[in-house]
N, C-alpha and C positions, 0 to 999 in steps of 0.2 A: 740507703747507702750512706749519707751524709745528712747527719741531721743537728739541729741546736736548739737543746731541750731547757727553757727557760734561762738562757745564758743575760746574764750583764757582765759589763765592761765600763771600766770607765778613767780616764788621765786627768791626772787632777781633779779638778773641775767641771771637765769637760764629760758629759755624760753621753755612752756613744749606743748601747744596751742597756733595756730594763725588760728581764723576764723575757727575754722574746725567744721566738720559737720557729723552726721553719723544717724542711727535709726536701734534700734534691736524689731525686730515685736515678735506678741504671738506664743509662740511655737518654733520659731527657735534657733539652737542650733550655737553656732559663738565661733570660737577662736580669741583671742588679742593677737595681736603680736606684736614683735617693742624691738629694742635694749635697754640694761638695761639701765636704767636715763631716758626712751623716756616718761615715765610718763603715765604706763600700773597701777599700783598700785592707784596713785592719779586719773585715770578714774571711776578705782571703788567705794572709795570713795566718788568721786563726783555724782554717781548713788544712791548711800546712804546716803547721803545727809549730810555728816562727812564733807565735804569742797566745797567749792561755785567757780562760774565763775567769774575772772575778768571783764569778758565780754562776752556777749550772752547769749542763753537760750538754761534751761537744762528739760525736759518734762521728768517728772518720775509721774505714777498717783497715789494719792495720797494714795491709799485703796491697794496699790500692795504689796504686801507681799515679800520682799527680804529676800533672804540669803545668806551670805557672806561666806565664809571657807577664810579665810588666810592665815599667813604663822604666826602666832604668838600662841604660847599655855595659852588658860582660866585657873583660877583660879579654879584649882579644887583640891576641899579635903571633908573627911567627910562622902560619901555615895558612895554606888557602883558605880559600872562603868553603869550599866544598869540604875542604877537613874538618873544618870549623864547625859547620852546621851538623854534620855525623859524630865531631867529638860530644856535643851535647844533650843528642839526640837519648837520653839514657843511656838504660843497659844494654841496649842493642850498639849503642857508639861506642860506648865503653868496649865492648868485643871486638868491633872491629878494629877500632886503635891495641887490643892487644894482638889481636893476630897477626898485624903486622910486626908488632915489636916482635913478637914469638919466630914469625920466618926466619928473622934475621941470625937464630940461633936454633937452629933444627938440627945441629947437629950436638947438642948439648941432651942426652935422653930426660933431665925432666922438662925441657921446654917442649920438646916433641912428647910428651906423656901433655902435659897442660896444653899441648896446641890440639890433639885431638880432640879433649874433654871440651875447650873453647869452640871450635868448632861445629860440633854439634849441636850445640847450643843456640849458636849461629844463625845454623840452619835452620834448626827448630822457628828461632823468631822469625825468619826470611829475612835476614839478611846478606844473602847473595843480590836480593834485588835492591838495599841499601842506596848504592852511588845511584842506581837509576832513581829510583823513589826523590834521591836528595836532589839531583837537576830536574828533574821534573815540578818540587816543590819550587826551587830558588827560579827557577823559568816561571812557573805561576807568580810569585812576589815579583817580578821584573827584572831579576839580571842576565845579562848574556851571557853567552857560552867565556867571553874574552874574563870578564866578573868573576865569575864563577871559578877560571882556574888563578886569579889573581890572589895577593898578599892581601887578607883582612885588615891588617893593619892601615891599610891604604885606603880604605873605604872611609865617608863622613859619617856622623854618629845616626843622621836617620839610615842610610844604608846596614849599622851596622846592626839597629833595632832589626832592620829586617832580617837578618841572619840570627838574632834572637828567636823571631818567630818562625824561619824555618824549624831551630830546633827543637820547637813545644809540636809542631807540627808533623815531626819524624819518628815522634818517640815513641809511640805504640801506646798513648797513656789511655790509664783508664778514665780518668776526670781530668780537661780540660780547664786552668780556668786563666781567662782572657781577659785582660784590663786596657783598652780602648787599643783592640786591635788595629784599628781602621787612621791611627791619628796619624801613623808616617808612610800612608801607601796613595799613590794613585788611585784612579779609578778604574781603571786595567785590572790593577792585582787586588783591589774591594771586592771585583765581581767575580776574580778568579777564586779569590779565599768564601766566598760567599757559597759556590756553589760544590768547595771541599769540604765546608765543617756541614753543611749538610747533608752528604755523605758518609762522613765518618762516625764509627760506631761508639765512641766516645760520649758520656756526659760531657756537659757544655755550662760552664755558668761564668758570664761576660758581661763588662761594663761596654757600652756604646755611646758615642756622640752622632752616630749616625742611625739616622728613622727606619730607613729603607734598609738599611744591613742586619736592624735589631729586628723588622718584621717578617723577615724571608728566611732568617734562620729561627729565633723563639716557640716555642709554644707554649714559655710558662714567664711571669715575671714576678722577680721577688723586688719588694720595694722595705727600703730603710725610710721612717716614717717616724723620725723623731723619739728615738728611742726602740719603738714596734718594727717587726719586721713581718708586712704581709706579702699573700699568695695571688697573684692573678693569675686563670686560666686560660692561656690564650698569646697573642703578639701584642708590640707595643699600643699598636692603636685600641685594640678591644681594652687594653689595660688603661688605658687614658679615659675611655669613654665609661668605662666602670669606676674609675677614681670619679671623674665629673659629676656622675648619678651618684654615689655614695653622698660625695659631699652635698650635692643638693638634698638628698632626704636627710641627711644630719643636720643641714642647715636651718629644712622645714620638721624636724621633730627638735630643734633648739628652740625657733620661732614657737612654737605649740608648747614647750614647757613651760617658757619664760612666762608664757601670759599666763598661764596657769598658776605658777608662782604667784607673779603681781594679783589675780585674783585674791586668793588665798590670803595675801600678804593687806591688801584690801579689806578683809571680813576681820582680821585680825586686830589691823590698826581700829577699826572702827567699832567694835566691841568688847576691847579689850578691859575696856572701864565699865560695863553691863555685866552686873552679877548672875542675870539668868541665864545670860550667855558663856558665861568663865568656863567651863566643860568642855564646849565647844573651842572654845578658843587655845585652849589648853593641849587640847586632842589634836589641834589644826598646826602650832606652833609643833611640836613634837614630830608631828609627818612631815613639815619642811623639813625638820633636823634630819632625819631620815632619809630622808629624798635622795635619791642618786643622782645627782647634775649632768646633765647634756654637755658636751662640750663641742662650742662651734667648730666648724671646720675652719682647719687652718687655713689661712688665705694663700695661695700659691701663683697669683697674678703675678707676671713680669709688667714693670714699671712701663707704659709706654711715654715717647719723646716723639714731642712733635717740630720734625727738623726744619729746619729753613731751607724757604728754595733758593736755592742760589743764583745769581744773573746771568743770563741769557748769554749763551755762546753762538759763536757766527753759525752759519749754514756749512761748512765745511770744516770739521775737528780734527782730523789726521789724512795724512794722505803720505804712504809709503811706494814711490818708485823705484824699480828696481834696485832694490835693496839686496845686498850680498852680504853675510856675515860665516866667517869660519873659524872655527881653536880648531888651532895645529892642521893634521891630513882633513880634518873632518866638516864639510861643509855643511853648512846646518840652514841658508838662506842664500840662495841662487837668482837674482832676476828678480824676486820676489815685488808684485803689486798688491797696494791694500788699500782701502779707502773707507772708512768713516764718517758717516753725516748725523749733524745733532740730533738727539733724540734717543739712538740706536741703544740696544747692550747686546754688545758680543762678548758671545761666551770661546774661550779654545780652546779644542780638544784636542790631541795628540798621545803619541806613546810619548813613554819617561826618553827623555832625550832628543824631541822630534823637535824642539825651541819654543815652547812656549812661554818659560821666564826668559828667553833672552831677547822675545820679542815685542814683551813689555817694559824691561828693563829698556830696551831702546827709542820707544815711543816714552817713556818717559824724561830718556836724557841719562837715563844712569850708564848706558853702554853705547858706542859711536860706532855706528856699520862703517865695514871697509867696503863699503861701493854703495850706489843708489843715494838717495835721499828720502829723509824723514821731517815733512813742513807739517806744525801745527798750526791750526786754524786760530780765525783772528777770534779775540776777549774771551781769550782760553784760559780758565784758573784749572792746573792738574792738580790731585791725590793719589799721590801712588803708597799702597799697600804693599808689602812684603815682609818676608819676615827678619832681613836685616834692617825694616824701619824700627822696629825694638829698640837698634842701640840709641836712636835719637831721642831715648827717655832718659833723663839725668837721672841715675841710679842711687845717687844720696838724696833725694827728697821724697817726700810722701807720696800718696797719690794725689790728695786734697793740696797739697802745696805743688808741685807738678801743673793741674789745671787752674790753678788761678793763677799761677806764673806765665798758661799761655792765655790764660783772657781775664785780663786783670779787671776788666771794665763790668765785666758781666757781673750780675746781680747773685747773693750766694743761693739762693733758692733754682734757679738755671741751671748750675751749675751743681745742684745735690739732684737734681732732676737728671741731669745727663746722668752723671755718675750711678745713679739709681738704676736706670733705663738698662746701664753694659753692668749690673748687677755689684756694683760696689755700695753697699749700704751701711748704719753702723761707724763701727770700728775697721772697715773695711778702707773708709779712706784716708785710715789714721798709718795702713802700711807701708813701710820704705820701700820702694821702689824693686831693690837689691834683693827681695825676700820675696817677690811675687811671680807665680810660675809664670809659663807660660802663654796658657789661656789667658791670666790676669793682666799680661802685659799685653795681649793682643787684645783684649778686648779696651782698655785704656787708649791704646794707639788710633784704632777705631772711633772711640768718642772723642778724642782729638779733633781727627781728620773731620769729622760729620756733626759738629755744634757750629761750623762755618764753612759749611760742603762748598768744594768745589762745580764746577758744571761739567767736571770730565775725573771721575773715578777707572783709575787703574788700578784693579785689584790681585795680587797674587796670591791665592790660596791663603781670604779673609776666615773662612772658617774653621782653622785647624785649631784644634784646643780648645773650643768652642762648645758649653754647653749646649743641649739642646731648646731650654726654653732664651737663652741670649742669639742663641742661630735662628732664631723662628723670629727674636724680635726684630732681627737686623733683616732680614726678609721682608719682614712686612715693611720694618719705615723704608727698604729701597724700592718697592715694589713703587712706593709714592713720590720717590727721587723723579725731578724734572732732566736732569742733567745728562749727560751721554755716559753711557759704563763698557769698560771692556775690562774680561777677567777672566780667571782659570781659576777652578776646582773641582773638587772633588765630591762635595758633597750635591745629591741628585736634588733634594729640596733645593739646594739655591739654584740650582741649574733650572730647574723646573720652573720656579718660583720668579726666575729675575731676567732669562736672555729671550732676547727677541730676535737675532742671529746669531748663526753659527759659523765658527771659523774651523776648520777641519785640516791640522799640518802633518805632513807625511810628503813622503815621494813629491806627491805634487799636490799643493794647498787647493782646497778646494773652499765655496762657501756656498752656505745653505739659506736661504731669503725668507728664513723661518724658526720660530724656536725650536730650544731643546727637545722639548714634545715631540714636536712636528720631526725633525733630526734622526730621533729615536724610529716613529714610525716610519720615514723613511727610508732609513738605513737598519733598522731589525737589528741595530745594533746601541749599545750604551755607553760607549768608548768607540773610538776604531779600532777595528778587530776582534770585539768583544761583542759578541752575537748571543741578543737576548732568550 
């Protein structure tokens, strides 16, 4: 269906294809993988026909119906969120937004000639069942019925991604291709979107930051490998443990040439001045030339850091008494009791809107309940994570200037180590502030907060942006955090990986005296309401 027959590419400099090759057939679902810059974005592109080959050929057929989801928010204003999502839904949108312009004029005979013709068409694609399909979809993604009939324009820019992905979602396409679908969703609409593209009849080829989203739907992965583009048969994990065994037999057929070389290179040096030997030597020097060289596997280790403990906080770290907190008619914290003792990580779960940021915002201090009390415990140091902690990054300095602005004392090797560890290496922390995504400022913020950790980590949805070998490494150094954590997300490895309680907010909060694990088996569900 889609293939890339010896294609390079390359900007400037920067070389992003050499000779590579790959083909995604009808119906198979494939993840893209490959370090940031490997040139996962400009593939897709080049499928869409938005940017060309330097060289080779790129086979996309001509009549195939793509859809793109990206990571960029459409121009939307003017009509509901429902309209919204059908206007871009294709050709199937495209008809219905003419059939209505056309009713408006049925009594003109060629709009009634072109409403027939439209029409049928229509029908042909199923499009009578359109609006249903499209609240069913925007219901999976998490918004209400009240959402759904509201002004788009009125929505925030992750709301408005997700009426992007409605639209790749509606369109009927033949080739899906999805770029970190999973970055602006709950966990609610992960597992609802998780269990539609595995249904749908659509090719699939998708960047992931999430483990558990990319092995429940794949069964193939293509990796960008430094130019190369290879084929894994199989989910993320088989494709990781077949990366791992490659490189170790590359590792031990480099180890096995090398010394054979040095042999060789031995008989050489050492005979070279022995005329009865000159032949030999001759013959031996000549097959080095020859020799096709081994090349080590590249090393793909993430940097570990090893964090400091930080000082011992009292016996009692939060304690919320009836706590009440409301915006406007909508009561979101009634009476509400909470308590927290050192040691603990509670994780909270909730639907989108049940208060989960606003009831760490408040245990932090950023938001003041109107009723109850909220008493922190004594030689309490907080870290609250969010993603309006971003803006407390001076925007005109580097990164490398930034961290030693906050620890001026520390030694520069510390300090290239941190920075190493949330994956700034190089020239990476020679960049301004002002120029670095997302991820790159979340993961900066992070090594901020955790080269002098607090004993009480508030996290709100630490992973978003987050590659997945920098998500695995911040897993690991919390797993060995001494201090108390309470946090929300979305991602199932940290949930898995980091809570030892669970807090459960809905109608009436409930808590669980057990992790996530435990959570899940208990409840047969992976969110509330979201039944495994």
């Amino acid at each position: 269906m889609i293939s890339f027959a010896n294609v390079s590419k390359q900007y400037g400099k920067q070389v992003l294809f050499v000779e590579a090759s790959f083909q995604l057939n009808p119906g198979e679902k494939a993840g893209l993988v490959g370090p940031n810059g490997a040139g996962k974005s400009t593939l897709f592109r080049m499928i869409c026909g938005e940017e060309s080959a330097d060289d080779g050929t790129i086979s996309v057929p001509k009549k195939l119906a793509i859809g793109y989801f990206r990571q960029e928010v459409d121009e939307m204003r003017g009509r509901p969120v429902l309209d919204e999502a059908i206007a871009g839904s294709g050709r199937l949108g495209d008809l219905h937004h003419e059939l209505i312009e056309l009713e408006q004029n049925l009594h003109d005979e060629k709009a009634l000639a072109r409403y027939g013709e439209v029409q049928e068409e229509y029908q042909h694609l199923g499009g009578y069942d359109l609006e249903a399909r499209a609240r069913e979809v925007l219901h999976g993604l998490g918004f209400s019925d009240d959402m759904i009939d509201r002004d788009v324009d009125a929505l925030s820019g992750g709301w408005k991604m997700r009426v992007s992905m409605a639209k790749v979602l509606l369109g009927s396409f033949d080739v899906l291709l999805l770029d970190e679908p999973t970055n602006h969703l709950d966990i609610e609409s992960i597992v609802w979107l998780e269990r539609f593209l595995k249904t749908v009849p659509a090719t699939i080829l998708m960047t992931s930051h999430d483990r558990d989203f990319m092995n429940r739907i794949v069964t193939k992965i293509i990796e960008i490998d430094d130019g190369d583009i290879l084929t894994y048969s199989g989910d993320y994990d088989f494709y990781v443990r077949e990366r791992e065994m490659r490189d170790v037999n590359q590792e031990a057929a480099y180890a096995r040439q090398q010394a054979k070389l040095a042999k060789e290179q031995r008989f050489i040096d050492r005979f070279t001045a022995h005329a009865a030997k000159a032949a030999q030597v001759q013959s031996r020097i000549k097959m080095l030339e020859k020799q096709e060289r081994v090349e080590p596997p590249k090393k793909r280790r993430v940097m570990k850091f090893d964090f400091r403990a930080p000082q011992r906080s009292g016996e009692d770290v939060v304690q919320l008494s009836g706590v009440q907190k409301s915006f406007g008619a909508r009561t979101v914290y009634d009476g509400f009791d909470f308590y927290i003792r050192r040691g603990e990580r509670w994780c909270v779960m909730g639907k989108n809107g049940a208060g989960k940021s606003t009831l760490l915002k408040m245990i932090s201090g950023a938001l003041t309940p109107d009723g109850g009390s909220v008493r922190l415990g004594a030689s309490l140091k907080l870290g609250y994570f969010a993603q309006q902690s971003l803006d407390l990054l001076d925007f005109d300095l580097t990164v490398w200037e930034q961290i030693q602005k906050d620890f001026p004392l520390e030694s520069i090797g510390v300090l290239r180590s941190l920075l190493g560890a949330f994956q700034f290496s190089g020239d990476d922390v020679e960049k301004k502030i002002r120029s670095l995504s997302g991820g790159e400022k979340s993961r900066l913020v992070l090594a901020r907060m955790l080269l002098d950790p607090p004993n009480f980590l508030v996290l709100d949805e630490p992973t978003n942006h987050l590659d997945l070998a920098t998500k695995e490494m911040l897993v690991e150094a919390l797993q060995d955090f001494q201090g108390t954590m309470l946090f929300v997300s979305h991602d199932r490895t940290f949930l898995r990986g980091l809570s030892t309680r669970v807090l459960e907010i809905g109608d009436t909060p409930r808590t669980y005296g057990g992790s996530y694990v435990e959570y899940v088996e208990s409840t047969g569900a992976e969110a509330p309401g979201v039944h495994t």
